[in-house]
C-alpha angles and dihedrals in degrees: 000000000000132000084240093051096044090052101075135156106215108192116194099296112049096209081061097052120125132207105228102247085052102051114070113026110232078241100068105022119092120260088245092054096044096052094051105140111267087200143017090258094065095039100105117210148002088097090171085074112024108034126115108303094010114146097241088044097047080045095060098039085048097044090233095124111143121164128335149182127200118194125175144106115312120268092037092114103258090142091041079050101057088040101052084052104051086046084046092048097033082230114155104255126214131177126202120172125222100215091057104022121076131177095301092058093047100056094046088061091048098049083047085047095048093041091045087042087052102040103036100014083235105159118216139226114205105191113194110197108205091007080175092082094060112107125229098269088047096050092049100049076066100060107075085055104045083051099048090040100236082141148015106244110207113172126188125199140151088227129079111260102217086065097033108040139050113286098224083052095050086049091054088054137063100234120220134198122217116211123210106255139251122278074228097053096046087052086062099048080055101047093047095053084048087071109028117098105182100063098354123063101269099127088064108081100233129173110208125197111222096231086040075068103033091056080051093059101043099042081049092071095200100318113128089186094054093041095053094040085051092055089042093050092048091043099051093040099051118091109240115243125255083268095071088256143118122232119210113191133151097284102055095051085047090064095035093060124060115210122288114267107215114242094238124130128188100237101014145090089273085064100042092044103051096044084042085058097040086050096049093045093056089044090051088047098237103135094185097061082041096053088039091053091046088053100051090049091046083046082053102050095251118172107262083221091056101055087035095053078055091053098057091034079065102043092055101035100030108033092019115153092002093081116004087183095070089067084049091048093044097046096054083050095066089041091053090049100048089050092048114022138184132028093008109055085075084087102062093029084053097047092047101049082050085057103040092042089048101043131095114275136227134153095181097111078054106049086042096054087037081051100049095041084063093051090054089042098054105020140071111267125264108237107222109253118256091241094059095037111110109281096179105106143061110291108018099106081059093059091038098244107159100005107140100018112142115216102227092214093056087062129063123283082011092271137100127168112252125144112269100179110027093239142062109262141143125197109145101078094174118200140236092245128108117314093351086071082080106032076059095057095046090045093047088053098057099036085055092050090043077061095051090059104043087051081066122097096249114232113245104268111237116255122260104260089040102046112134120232112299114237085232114095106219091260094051099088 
């Protein structure tokens, strides 16, 4: 039995079923479809799993594929992928979709897979192209025989796994993830189907501009698929010269390509990321990988609120005391884009992220409060001293609430060592950098002078009922 014969797509019915190269006609397939790599040799990109030495490579050449799932943009060859390797492995190879097949489906491929697996020893490779979309009844009919190997389970989706799929099936499965290629390695898939004329479109005789190709390659953002059906749409639509040839120029693969979309979900890894991103690059004080993130998330239709909250979230965690100007700055940022909106609120959120990625940093206010909040978690609870407890009504001299409090602003400097908390601990730990140096110096003096007192025998505090007169007036709390 031959490699070709072994590497069949068997669709619900199996007298229906179709080899690959007899499926589609290069006819009526599109370009992108009929130049699907046949071998690992010809598959072009996601080196970093596939390269020399690489743990999914070395696991095909080696036949020790178990199961997998490949998540990534579209276009970046996940299907390509599961096919090279059934072909690679002669493995049976069988596509349901999760967006048509339900549990019915599922369970016929399995039983074929368990009765080809016992009577030839053929092993099987189910692909499940947007395995996302299986609900949770369908993902677990899988499970007994992923475990017990009746098939090789390979699933394809757009979606991280470990949000979108079951998590017992994801822990059956390496997980990989598919990078968008390269605009040279999509220069390369063009130039290629320039000149094949089995599946590409070398038997047309086509003249193609370099930066015709090279517009293809960058518009395409990573997506073989968009980059080849662009060329085959400007190539077929083009009259020919009066030579007989098609000439491809700018201005042709500028009309062949639609924009790019963004790949930037609401609720999905195109959305974390990219704010992730956006957040890290203000608080590692690069602006130009900040602007660029903020304009990828306003291309993308992002809500002006949503980038702004992060904003403010930054300046006060981020900058902080370094520069208390830069939470004033960025909340009036998100006040000045919610009055005027797009497209204008790019100005003031651009104006903000330049300030909080330039400013000095300091996450000290942050760590401190992060700091205290465990101490309250996991610790006993302080009691609040007598001497700061309210003093403002009626009684509370009696009970002894606010004797011996000392009001700062009566004393030089306005300050005077007393006890605030009622137990030794230190949580601000300010830093050396921009206004904070200041606020250092002024905090190492009174907590040096807080010491000094404590060091003092403390003087015996008067009972309740015989307490003198407090130095706080009753409205002063």
């Amino acid at each position: 039995m031959s490699g070709d014969d072994l590497f069949t797509q068997e669709p619900r019915h199996a007298e229906q079923a179709l080899s690959v190269e007899s499926a589609p006609s290069p006819q009526t397939a599109p370009l992108a479809a009929r130049m699907r790599p046949r071998d690992l040799a010809e598959y072009v990109g996601q080196r970093h799993i596939l390269g020399a030495g690489q743990l999914l490579r070395r696991a095909i050449e080696a036949d020790r594929i178990q199961s997998l799932i490949f998540f990534g943009p579209p276009g970046t060859g996940k299907t390509s992928l599961a096919q090279v390797i059934a072909r690679h492995t002669r493995s049976r190879f069988v596509r349901l979709s999760g967006v048509e097949s339900n549990v019915a489906d599922v369970r016929r491929e399995l039983a074929g897979a368990g009765n080809r697996l016992t009577n030839s020893g053929q092993r099987t490779i189910l692909f499940i192209d947007e395995i996302h979309r299986f609900n949770k009844a369908q993902q677990d009919v899988l499970l007994p025989d992923v475990e017990s190997g009746v098939v090789r389970l390979i699933g394809a989706t757009t979606h991280n796994p470990f949000f979108f799929v079951n998590a017992p099936l994801v822990s059956r499965s390496q997980v990989f993830e598919l990078e968008p290629l390269s605009e040279s390695d999509l220069l390369g898939l063009l130039r290629t189907a320039l000149t094949d004329s089995e599946r590409g479109l070398g038997m047309l005789r086509i003249r193609a501009d370099e930066d015709a190709l090279c517009h293809l390659a960058k518009v395409a953002d990573g997506d073989a698929r968009k980059a080849l059906n662009a060329l085959e749409i400007g190539a077929l639509t083009t009259p020919a010269g009066d030579d007989g040839s098609v000439h491809l120029t700018r201005e042709v693969s500028e009309q062949s390509i639609q924009r790019k979309a963004v790949v930037y979900d609401a609720d999905e890894d195109g959305h974390y990321d990219t704010i992730s991103a956006f957040i890290k690059s203000m608080r590692g004080s690069d602006p130009d990988a900040a602007l660029y993130w903020l304009a990828k998330m306003i291309h993308a239709g992002e809500d002006a609120r949503f980038i702004a909250r992060r904003i403010v979230i930054c300046a006060a965690e981020d900058v902080g005391l370094a520069d208390p100007m830069a939470l004033v700055l960025a909340l009036a940022a998100f006040q000045a884009s919610e009055f005027i909106g797009w497209p204008e609120a790019r100005i003031p959120l651009a104006e903000a992220t330049v300030y909080v990625a330039t400013a000095n940093k300091s996450n000290s206010a942050y760590m401190a409060i992060d700091a205290a909040l465990e101490d309250v978690r996991s610790g006993r609870t302080l009691t609040v001293p007598q001497h700061l407890r309210d003093a403002s009504y009626g009684g509370a001299k009696r009970l002894g609430h606010g004797v011996g409090y000392k009001y700062a602003h009566d004393y030089p400097g306005h300050f005077v060592p007393q006890d605030y908390l009622g137990a030794a601990r230190r949580y601000y730990q300010p830093t050396d950098q921009g206004i904070e140096k200041k606020i250092k110096e002024r905090v190492a003096s009174w907590r040096a002078s807080l010491d000094q007192a404590r060091a003092r025998p403390a003087k015996p505090a008067p009972g309740p009922e015989t307490a003198p007169d407090s130095s706080v007036s009753e409205h002063r709390p």
